[in-house]
OpenMM code with the backbone's topology and positions (N, CA, C; nanometers):
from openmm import Vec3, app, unit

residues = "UNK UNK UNK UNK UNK UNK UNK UNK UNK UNK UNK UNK UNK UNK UNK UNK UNK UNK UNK UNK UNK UNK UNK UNK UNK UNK UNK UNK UNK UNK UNK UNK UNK UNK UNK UNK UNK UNK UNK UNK UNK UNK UNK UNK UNK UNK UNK UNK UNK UNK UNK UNK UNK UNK UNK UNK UNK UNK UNK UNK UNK UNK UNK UNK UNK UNK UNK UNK UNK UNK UNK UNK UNK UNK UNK UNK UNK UNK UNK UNK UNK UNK UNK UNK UNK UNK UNK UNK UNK UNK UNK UNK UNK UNK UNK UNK UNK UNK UNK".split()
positions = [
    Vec3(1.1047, -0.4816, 1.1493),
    Vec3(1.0116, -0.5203, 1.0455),
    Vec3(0.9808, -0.3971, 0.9604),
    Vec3(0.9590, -0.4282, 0.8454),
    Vec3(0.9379, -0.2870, 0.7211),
    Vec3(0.8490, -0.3694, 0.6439),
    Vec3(0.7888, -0.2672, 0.5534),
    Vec3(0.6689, -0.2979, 0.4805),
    Vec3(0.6988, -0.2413, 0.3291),
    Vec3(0.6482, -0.2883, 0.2675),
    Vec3(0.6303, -0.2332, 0.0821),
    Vec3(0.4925, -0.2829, 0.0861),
    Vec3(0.4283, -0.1700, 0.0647),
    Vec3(0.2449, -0.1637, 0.0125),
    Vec3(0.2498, -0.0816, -0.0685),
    Vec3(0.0858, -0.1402, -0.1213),
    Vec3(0.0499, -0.0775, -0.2135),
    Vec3(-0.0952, -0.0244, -0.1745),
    Vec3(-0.1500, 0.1101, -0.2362),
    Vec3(-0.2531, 0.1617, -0.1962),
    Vec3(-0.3254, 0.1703, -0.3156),
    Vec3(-0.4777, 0.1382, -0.3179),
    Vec3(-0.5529, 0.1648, -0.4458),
    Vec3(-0.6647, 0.3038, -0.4353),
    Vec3(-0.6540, 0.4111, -0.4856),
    Vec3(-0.7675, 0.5092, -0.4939),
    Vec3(-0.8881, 0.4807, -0.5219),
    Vec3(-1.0068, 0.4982, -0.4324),
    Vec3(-1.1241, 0.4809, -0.4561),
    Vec3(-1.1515, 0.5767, -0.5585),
    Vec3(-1.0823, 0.6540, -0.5796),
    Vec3(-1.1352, 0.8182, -0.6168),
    Vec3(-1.1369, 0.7534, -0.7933),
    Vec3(-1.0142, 0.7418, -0.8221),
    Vec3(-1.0081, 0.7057, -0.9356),
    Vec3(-0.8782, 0.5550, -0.9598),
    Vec3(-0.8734, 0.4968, -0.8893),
    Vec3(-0.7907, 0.3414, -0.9329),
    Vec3(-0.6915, 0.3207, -0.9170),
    Vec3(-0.6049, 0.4923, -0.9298),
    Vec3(-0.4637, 0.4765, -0.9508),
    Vec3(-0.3794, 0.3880, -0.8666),
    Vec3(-0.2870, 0.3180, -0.8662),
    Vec3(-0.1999, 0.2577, -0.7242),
    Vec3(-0.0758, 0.3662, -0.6813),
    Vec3(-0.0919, 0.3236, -0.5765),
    Vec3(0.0310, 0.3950, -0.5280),
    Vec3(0.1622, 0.2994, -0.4226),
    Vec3(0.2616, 0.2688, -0.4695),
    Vec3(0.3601, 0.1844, -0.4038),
    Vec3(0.4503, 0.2565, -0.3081),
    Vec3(0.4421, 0.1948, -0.2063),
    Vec3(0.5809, 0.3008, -0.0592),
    Vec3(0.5980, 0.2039, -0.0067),
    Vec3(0.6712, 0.2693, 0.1337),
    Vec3(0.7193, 0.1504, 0.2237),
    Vec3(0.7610, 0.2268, 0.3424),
    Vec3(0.7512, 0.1771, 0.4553),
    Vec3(0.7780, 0.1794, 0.5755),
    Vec3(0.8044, 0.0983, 0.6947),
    Vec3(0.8382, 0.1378, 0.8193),
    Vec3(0.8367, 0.0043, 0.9158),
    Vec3(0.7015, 0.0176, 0.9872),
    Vec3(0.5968, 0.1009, 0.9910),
    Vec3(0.5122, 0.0945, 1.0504),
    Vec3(0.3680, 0.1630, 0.9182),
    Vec3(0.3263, 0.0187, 0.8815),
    Vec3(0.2339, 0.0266, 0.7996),
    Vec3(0.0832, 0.0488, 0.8283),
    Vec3(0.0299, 0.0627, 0.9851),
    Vec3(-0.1153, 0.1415, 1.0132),
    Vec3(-0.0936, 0.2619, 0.9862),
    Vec3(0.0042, 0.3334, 1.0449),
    Vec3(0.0084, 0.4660, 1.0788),
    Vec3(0.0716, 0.5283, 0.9374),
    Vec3(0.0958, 0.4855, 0.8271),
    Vec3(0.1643, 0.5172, 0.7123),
    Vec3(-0.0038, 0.4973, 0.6097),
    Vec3(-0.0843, 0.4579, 0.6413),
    Vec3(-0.1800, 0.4478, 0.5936),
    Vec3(-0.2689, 0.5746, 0.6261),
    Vec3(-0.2974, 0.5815, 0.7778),
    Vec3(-0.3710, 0.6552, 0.8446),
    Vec3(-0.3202, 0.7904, 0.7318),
    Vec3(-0.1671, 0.8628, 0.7385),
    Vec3(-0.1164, 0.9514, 0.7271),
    Vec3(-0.1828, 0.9981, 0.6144),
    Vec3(-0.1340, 0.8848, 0.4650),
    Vec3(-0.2024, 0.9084, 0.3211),
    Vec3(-0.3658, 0.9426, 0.3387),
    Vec3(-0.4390, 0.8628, 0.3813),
    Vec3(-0.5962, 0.8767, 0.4196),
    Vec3(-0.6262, 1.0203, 0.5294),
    Vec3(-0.5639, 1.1069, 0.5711),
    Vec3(-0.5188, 1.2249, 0.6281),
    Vec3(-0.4871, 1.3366, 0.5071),
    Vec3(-0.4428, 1.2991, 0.4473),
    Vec3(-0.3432, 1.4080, 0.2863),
    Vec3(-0.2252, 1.4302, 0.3259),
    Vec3(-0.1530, 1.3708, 0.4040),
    Vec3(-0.0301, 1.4239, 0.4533),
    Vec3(0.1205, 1.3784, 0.3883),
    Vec3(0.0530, 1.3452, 0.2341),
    Vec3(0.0919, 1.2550, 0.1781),
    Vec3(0.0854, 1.3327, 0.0415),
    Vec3(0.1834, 1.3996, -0.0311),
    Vec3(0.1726, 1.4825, -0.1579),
    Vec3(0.1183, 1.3874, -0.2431),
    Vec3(0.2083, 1.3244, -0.2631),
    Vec3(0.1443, 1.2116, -0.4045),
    Vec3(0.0182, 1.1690, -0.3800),
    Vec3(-0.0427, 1.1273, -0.2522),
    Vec3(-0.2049, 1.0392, -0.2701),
    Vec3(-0.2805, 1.1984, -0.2030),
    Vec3(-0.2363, 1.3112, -0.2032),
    Vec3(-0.3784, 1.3417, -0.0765),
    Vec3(-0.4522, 1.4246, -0.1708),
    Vec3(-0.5051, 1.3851, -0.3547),
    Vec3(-0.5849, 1.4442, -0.3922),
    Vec3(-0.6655, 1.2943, -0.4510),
    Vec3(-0.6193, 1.1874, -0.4193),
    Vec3(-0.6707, 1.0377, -0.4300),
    Vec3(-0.7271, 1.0078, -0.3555),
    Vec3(-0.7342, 1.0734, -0.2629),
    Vec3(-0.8365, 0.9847, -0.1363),
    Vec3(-0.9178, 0.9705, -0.1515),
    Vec3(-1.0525, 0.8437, -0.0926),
    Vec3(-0.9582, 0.7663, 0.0097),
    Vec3(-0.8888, 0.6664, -0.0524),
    Vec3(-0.8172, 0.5832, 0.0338),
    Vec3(-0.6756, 0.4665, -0.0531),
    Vec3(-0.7193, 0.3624, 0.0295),
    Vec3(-0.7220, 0.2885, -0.0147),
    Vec3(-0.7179, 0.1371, 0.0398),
    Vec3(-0.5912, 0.0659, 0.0268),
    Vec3(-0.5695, -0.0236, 0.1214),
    Vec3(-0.4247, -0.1278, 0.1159),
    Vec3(-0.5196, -0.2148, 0.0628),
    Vec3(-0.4245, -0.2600, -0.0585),
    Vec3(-0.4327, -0.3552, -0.1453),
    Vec3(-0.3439, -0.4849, -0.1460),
    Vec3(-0.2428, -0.4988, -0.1038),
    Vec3(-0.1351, -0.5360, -0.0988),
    Vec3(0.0033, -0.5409, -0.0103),
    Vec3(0.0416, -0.6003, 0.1240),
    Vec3(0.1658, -0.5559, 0.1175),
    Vec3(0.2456, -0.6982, 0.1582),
    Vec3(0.3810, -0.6314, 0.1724),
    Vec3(0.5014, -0.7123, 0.2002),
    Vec3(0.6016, -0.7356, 0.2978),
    Vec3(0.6159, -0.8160, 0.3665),
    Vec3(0.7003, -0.7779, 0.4974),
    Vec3(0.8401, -0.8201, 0.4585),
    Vec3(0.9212, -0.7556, 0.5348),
    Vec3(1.0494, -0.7617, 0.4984),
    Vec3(1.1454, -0.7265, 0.6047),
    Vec3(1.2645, -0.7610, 0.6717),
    Vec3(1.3902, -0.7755, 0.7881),
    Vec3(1.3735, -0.6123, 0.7796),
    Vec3(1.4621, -0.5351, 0.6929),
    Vec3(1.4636, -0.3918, 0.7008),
    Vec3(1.4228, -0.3264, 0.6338),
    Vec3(1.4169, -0.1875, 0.6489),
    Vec3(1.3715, -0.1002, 0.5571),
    Vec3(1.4801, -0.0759, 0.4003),
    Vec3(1.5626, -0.0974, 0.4110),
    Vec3(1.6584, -0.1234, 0.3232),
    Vec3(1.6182, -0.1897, 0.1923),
    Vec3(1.6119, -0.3269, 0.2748),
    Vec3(1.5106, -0.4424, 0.1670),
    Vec3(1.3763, -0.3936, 0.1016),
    Vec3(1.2965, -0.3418, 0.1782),
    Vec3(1.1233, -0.2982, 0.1502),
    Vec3(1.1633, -0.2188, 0.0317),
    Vec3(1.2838, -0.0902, 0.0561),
    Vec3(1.3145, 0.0225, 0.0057),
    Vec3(1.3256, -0.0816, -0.1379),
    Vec3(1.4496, -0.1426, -0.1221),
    Vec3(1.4916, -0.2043, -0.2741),
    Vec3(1.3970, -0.2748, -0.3459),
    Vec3(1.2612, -0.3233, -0.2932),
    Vec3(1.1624, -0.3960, -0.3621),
    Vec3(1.0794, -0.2953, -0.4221),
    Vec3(1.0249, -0.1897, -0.2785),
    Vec3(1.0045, -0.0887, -0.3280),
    Vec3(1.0165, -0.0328, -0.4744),
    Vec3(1.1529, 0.0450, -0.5633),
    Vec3(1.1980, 0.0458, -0.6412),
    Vec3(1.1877, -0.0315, -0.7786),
    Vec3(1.2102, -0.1768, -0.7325),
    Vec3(1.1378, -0.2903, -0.7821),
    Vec3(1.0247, -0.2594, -0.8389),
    Vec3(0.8906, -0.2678, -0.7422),
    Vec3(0.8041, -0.2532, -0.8094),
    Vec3(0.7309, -0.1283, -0.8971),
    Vec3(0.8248, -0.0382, -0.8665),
    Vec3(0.7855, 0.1155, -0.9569),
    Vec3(0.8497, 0.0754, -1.0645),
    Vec3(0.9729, -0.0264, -1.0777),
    Vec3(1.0366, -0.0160, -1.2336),
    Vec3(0.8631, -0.0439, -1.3307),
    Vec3(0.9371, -0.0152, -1.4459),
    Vec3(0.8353, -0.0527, -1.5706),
    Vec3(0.8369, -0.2099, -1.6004),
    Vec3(0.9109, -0.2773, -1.5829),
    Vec3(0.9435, -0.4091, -1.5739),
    Vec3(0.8354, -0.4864, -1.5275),
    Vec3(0.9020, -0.4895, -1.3645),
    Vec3(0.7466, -0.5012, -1.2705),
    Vec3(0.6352, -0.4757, -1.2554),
    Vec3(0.6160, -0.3369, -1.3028),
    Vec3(0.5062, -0.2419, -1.2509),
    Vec3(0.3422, -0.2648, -1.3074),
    Vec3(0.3889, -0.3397, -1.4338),
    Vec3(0.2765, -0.3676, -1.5093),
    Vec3(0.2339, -0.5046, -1.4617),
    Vec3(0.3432, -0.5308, -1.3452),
    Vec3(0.2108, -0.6856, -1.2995),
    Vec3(0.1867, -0.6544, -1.1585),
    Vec3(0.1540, -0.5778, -1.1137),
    Vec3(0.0869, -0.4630, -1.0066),
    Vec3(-0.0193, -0.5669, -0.9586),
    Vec3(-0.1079, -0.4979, -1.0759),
    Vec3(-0.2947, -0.5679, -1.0595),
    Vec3(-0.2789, -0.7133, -1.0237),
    Vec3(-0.1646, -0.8271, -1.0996),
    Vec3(-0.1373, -0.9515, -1.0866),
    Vec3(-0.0999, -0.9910, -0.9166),
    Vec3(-0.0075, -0.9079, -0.8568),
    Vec3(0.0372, -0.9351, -0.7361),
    Vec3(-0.1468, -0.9125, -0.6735),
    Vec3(-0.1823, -0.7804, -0.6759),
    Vec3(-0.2962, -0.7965, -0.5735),
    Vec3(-0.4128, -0.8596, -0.5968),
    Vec3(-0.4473, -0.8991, -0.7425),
    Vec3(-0.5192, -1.0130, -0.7552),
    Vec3(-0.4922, -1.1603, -0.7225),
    Vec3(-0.3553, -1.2351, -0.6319),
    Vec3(-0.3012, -1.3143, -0.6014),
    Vec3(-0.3237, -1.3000, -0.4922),
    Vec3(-0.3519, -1.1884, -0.4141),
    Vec3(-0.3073, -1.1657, -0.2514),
    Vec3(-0.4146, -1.1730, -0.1517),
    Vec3(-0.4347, -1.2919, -0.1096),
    Vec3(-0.5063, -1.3004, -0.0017),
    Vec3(-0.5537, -1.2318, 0.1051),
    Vec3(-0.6926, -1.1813, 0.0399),
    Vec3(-0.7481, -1.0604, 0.1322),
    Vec3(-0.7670, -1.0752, 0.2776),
    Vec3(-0.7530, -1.1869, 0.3548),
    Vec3(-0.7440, -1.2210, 0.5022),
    Vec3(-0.6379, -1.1623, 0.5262),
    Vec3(-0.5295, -1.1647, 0.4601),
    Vec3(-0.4350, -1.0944, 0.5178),
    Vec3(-0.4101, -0.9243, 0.5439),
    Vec3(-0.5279, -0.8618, 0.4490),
    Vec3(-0.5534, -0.6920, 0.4704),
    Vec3(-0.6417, -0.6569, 0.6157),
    Vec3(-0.7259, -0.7668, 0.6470),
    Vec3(-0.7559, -0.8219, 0.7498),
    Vec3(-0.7420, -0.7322, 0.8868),
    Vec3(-0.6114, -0.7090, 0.9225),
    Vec3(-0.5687, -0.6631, 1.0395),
    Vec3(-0.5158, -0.4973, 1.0128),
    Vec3(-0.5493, -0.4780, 0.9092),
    Vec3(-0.5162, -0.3450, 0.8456),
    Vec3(-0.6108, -0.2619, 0.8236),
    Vec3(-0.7485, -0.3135, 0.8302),
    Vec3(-0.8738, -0.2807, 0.7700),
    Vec3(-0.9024, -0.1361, 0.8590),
    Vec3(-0.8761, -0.0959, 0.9647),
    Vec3(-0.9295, 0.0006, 1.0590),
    Vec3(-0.8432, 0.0765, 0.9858),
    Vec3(-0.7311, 0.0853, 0.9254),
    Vec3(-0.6688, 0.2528, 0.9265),
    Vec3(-0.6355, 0.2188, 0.7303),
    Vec3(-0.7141, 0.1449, 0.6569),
    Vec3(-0.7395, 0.1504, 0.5641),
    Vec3(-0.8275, 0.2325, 0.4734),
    Vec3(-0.9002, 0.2945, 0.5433),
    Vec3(-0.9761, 0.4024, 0.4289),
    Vec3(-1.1467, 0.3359, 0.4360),
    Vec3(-1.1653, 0.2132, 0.4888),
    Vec3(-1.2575, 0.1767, 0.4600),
    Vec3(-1.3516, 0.1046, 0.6108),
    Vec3(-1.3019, 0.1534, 0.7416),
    Vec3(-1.3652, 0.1085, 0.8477),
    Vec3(-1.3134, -0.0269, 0.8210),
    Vec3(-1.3513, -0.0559, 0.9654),
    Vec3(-1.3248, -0.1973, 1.0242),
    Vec3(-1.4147, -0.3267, 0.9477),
    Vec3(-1.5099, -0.2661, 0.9323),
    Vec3(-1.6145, -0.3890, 0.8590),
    Vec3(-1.5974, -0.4247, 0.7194),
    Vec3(-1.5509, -0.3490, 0.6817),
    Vec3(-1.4681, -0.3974, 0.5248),
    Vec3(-1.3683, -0.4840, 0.5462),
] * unit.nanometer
topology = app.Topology()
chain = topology.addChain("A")
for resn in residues:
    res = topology.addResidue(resn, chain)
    for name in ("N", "CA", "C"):
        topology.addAtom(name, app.Element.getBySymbol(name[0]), res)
């Protein structure tokens, strides 16, 4: 199993799109700074993600959604996305369990 998420900066809004097969601990990492691109954004919230067979696939959606094409319907995907489903993510999200 692999993942394509997306992370939103509390700090200032920006998103940030990656992917991995293990999406707590890829969270934890960014919310850590261990993460060039987000670790002057913190904290990040998962906003969004995607499951997918391999990392291969995540990778190629991945890509996907950084094109300029896609990228500008960002806000559209996570305004569609059923927040029950961030749900089980919430502890290594940036925002405690009770969020």
């Amino acid at each position: 199993m692999a993942f394509v998420y997306i992370l939103e900066s509390a700090k200032d809004g920006q998103l940030y799109t990656g992917s991995t097969t293990d999406l707590r601990r890829r969270i934890k990492e960014h919310n850590l700074g261990r993460s060039k691109s987000t670790r002057y954004r913190r904290p990040l919230r998962l906003v969004y993600y995607e499951e997918h067979t391999t990392l291969v696939e995540a990778r190629i959606r991945e890509k996907a959604l950084k094109s300029p094409t896609l990228g500008k319907h960002k806000r559209d995907l996570i305004a569609r996305f059923p927040s029950n489903r961030l749900i089980m993510f919430a502890k290594s999200n940036g925002r405690g369990a009770s969020s």
